[in-house]
C-alpha positions as CSV (number, residue, x, y, z in Angstrom):
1,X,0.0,0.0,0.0
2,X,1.1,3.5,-0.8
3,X,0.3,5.1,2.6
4,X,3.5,7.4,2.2
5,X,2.8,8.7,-1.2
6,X,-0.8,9.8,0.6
7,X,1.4,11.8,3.4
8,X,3.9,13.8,0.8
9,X,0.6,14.2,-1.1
10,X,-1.4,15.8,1.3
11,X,1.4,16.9,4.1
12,X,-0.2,15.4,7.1
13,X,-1.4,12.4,8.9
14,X,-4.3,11.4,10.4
15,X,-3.6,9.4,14.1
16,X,-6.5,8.3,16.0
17,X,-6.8,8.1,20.1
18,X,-8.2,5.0,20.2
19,X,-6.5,2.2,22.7
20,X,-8.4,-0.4,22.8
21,X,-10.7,-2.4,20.5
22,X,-14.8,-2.9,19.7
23,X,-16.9,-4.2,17.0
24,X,-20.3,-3.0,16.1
25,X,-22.5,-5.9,14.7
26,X,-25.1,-5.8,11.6
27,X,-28.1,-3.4,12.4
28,X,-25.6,-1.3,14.5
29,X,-24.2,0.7,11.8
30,X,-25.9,2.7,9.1
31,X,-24.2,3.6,5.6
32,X,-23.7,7.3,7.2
33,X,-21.5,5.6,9.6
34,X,-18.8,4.4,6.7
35,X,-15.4,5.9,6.3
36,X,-15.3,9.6,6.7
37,X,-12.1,10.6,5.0
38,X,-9.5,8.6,3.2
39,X,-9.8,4.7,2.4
40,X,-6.1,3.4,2.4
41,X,-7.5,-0.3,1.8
42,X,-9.9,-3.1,0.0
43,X,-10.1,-6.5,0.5
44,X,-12.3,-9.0,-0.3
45,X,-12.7,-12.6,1.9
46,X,-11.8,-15.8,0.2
47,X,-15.9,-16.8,-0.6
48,X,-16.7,-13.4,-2.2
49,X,-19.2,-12.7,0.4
50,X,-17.3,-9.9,2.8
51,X,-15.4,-6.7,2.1
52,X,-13.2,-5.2,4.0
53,X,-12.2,-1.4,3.9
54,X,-9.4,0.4,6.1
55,X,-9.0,4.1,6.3
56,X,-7.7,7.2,7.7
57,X,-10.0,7.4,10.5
58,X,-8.2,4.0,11.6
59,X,-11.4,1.9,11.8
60,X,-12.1,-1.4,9.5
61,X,-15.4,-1.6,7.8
62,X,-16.9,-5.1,7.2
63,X,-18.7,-5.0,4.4
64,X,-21.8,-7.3,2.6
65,X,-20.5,-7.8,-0.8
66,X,-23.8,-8.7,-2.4
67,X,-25.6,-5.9,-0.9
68,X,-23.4,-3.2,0.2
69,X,-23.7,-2.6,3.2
70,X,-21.5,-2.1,6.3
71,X,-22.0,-5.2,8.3
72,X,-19.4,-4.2,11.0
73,X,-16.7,-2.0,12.3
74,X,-13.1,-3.1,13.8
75,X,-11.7,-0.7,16.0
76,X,-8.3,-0.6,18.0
77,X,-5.4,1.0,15.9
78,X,-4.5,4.0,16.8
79,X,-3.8,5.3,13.5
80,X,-4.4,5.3,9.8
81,X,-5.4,1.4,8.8
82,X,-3.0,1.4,5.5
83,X,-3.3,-2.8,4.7
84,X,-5.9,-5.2,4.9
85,X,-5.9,-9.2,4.4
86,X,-8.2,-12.3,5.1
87,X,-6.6,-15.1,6.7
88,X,-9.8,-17.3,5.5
89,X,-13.0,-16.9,6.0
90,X,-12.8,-16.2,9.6
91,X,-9.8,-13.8,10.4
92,X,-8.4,-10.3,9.0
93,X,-5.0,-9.3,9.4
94,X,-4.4,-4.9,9.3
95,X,-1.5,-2.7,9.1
96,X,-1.5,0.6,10.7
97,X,0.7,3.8,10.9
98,X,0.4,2.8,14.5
99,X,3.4,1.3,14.2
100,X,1.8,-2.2,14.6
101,X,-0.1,-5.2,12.9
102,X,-3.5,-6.5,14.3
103,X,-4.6,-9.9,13.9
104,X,-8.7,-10.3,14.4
105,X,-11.2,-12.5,15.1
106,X,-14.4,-11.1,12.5
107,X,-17.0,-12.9,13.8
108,X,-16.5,-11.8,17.5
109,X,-14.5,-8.9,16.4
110,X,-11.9,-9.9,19.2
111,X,-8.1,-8.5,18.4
112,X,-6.5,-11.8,18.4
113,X,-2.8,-11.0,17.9
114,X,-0.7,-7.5,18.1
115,X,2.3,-7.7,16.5
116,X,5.1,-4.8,17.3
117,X,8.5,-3.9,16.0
118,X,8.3,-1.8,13.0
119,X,9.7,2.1,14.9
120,X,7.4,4.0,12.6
121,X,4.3,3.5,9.8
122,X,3.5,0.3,8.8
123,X,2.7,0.6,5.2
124,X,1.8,-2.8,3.7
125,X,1.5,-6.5,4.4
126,X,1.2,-9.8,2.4
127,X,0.0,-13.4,3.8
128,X,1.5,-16.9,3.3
129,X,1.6,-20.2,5.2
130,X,1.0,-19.0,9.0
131,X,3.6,-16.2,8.4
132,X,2.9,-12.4,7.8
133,X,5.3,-10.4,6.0
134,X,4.9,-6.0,6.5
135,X,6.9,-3.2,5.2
136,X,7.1,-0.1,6.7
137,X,8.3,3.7,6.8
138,X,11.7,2.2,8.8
139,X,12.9,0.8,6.3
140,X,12.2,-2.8,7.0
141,X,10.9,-5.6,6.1
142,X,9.6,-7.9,9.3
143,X,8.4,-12.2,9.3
144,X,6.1,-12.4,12.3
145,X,4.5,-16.1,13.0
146,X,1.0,-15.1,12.5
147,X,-0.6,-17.3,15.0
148,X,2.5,-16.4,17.7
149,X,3.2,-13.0,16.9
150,X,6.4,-14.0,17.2
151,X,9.4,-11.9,14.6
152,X,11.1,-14.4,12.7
153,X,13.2,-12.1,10.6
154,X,13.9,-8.1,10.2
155,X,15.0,-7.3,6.8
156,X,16.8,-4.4,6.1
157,X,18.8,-3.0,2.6
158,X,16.0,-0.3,0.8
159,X,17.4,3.5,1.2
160,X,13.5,4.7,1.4
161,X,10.5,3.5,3.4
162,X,9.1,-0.1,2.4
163,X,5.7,1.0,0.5
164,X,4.7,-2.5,-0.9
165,X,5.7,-6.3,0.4
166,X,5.0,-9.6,-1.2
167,X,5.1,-13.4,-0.7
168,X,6.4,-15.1,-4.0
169,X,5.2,-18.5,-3.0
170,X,6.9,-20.9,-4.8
171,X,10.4,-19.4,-5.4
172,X,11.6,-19.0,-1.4
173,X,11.8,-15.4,-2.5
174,X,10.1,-12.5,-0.7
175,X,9.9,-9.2,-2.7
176,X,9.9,-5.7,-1.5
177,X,9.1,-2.2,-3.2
178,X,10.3,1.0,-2.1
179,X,10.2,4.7,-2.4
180,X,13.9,4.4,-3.1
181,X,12.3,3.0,-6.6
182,X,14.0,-0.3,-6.4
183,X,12.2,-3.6,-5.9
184,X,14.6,-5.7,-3.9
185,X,14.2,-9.7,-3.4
186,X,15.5,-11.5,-0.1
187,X,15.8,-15.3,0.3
188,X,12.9,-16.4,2.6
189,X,14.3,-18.3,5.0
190,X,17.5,-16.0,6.3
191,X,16.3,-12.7,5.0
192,X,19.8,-12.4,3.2
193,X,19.6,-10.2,-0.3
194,X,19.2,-11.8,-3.7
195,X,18.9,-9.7,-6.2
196,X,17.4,-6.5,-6.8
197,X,15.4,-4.8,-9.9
198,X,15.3,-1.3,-10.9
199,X,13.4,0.2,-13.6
200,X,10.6,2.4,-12.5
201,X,11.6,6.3,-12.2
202,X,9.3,7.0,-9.5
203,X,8.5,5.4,-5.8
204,X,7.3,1.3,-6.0
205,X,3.8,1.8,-4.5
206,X,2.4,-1.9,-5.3
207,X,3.5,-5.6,-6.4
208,X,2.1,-8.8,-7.2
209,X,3.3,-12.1,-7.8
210,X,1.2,-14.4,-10.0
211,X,2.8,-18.0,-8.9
212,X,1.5,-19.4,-12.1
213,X,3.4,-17.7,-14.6
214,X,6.0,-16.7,-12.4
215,X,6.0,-13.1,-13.1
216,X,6.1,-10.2,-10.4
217,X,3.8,-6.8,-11.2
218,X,5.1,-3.6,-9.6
219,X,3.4,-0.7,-10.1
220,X,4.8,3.0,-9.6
221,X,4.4,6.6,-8.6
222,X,5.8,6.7,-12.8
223,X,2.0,5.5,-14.1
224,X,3.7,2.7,-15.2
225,X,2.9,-1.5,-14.3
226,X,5.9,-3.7,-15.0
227,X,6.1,-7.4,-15.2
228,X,9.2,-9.0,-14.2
229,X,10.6,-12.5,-14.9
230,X,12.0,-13.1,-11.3
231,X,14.0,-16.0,-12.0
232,X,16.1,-14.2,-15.0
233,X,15.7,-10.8,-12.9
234,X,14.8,-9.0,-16.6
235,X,11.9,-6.5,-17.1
236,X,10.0,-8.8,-19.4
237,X,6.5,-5.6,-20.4
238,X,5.7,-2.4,-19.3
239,X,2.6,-0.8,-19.5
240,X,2.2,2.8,-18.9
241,X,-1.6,2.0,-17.0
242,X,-2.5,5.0,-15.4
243,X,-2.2,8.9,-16.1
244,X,-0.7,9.7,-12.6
245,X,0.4,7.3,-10.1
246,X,-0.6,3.8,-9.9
247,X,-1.4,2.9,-6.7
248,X,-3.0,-1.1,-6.5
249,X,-2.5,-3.7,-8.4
250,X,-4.3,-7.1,-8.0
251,X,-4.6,-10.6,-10.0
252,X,-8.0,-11.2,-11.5
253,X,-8.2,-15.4,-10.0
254,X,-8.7,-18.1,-12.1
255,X,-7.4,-15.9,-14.9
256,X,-4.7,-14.6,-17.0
257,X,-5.9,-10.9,-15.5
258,X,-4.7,-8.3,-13.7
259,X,-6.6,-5.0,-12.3
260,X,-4.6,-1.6,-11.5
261,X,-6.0,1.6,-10.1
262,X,-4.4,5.2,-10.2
263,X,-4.7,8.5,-9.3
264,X,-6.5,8.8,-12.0
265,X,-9.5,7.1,-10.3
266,X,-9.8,5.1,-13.1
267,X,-9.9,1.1,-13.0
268,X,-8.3,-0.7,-16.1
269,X,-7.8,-4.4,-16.6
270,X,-5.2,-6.0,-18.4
271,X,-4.5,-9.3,-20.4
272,X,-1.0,-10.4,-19.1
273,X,-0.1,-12.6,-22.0
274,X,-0.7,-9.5,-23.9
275,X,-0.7,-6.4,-22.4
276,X,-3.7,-5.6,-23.8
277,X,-6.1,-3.6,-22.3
278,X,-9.7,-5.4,-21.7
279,X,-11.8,-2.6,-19.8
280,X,-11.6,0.9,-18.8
281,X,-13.8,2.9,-16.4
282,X,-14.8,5.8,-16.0
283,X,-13.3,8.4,-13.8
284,X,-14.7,8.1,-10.1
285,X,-13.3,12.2,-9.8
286,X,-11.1,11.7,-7.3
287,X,-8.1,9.3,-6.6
288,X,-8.3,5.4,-6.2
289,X,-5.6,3.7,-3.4
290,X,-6.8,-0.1,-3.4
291,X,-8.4,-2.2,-5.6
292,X,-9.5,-6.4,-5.3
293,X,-10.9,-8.6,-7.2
294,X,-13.8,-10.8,-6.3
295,X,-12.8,-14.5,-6.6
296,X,-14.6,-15.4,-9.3
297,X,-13.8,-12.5,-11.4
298,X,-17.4,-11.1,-12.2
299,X,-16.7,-8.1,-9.9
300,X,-14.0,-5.7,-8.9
301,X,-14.1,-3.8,-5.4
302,X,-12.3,-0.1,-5.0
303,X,-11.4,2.5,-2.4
304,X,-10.5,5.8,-2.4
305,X,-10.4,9.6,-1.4
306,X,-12.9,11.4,0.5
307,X,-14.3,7.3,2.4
308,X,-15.2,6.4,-1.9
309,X,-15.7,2.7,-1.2
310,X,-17.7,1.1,-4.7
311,X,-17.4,-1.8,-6.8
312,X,-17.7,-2.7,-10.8
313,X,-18.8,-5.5,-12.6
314,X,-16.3,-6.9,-15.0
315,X,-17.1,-5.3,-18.7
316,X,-19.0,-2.4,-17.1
317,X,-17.3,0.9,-17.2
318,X,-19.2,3.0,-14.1
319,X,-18.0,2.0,-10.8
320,X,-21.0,1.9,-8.5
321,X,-20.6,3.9,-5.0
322,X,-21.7,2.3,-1.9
């Protein structure tokens, strides 16, 4: 996530007061209640049937996929939520500017796991295999046991704060993306540096890895998306995507797709083989910082300045607000 690009963009940050944790069930929360200002995050729960949103106003927002509507709200970071994952069906892990990681419980709302280390923002995170990997404004890269909480490694090596982390399963790699506008790959097991690739001109705000073909995605502050063959470290396409920054980038499952979203406020999908463009939408008039795809690919969920949470079915070109 690109939670530092937001700060040099706007020249603040927005830190909460809240210490402890709550969750508000269905029925408790009305649509008026939704984010109020920024929304850093989007993610979308393995069955398709949950959303979850994180913002500036450092609450989570549970969300009905079907219907759109809030079905619940996380507290307990004290500050901007800037990363959002489901572990299953069941648990959600966040990153905040609070400095930590939160491991929770949806359907009780419980905070399960707090995870500290990272000395300042924590900008992204990426799940694999009981292990959490997060990147943040220190300049590190952490491993925490996700059931433990337990740090298994602190990775450090980027000359700019960590904006985007990933897992490339398969390859015993992890992957890293930076403001210092390197991507930088560490061996999984020791943390010690393998390789690095530079390209972009701008800040690394997202990456990607589709196991599959075995290509990383990194998208920049440049506009552009580039897809990387990891295992001859070349620069294999790039596509200038967005007019502005690119700030998410997600794999469309179960196909040869990918999904970016810019400051443009635009949402474009791609054709990997080809780098083809398959659908464009229109302009939501203000910036988009997250983007998912629904598992089976009919439907693509967004978030955005000013709490602009929406979604778009695939081949439609208006992105519906909730």
């Amino acid at each position: 996530m690109i939670s530092g690009l937001q700060s040099k963009l706007t020249r603040r940050s927005l830190m909460g007061a809240a210490a402890g944790f709550a969750f508000a069930p269905l029925g408790a929360i009305g649509a008026e209640r939704a984010h109020r200002s920024i929304v850093n995050c989007v993610a979308v729960s393995p069955d398709g049937a949950s959303v979850a949103t994180g913002g500036w106003d450092t609450t989570i927002m549970l969300w009905d996929a079907a219907r759109h509507v809030v079905t619940g709200r996380l507290t307990g970071h004290a500050g901007s939520v800037s990363d959002l994952s489901f572990a299953g069906t069941g648990e959600l892990v966040s990153a905040s500017w609070d400095t930590t990681l939160r491991r929770w419980d949806i359907a009780s709302g419980t905070s399960l796991t707090t995870y500290k280390g990272h000395r300042e923002n924590v900008s992204s995170l990426a799940l694999s295999a009981g292990r959490i990997l997060s990147g943040g404004w220190d300049r590190t890269a952490r491993l925490w046991d996700r059931e433990s909480g337990d740090q298994l490694l602190e990775i450090e090596g980027h000359d700019g704060q960590i904006l985007a982390v990933e897992f490339l399963t398969g390859s015993g790699l992890l992957a890293t993306g930076s403001y210092d506008m390197t991507i930088r790959l560490w061996n999984d097991a020791d943390g010690s540096a393998t390789g690095m690739l530079a390209g972009h001109e701008r800040s690394v705000n997202c990456l990607h890895w589709k196991p599959a073909s075995g290509i990383l995605f990194s998208g920049s502050t440049d506009g552009n998306v580039i897809f990387w063959d990891v295992n001859n470290m070349r620069e294999i396409r790039r596509i200038l995507a967005h007019d502005g920054f690119v700030t998410s980038i997600a794999a469309v499952p179960e196909r040869d797709e990918l999904i970016s979203v810019g400051g443009d406020g635009v949402l474009r999908r791609w054709d990997i083989a080809s780098g083809r463009r398959l659908q464009e939408t229109l302009p939501v008039g203000r910036p988009l910082w997250s983007c998912a795809a629904a598992p089976d690919g009919s439907a693509f969920h967004v978030a955005g300045h000013d709490g602009f949470v929406g979604s778009v079915g695939r081949n439609a070109d208006r992105i519906e607000a909730w």
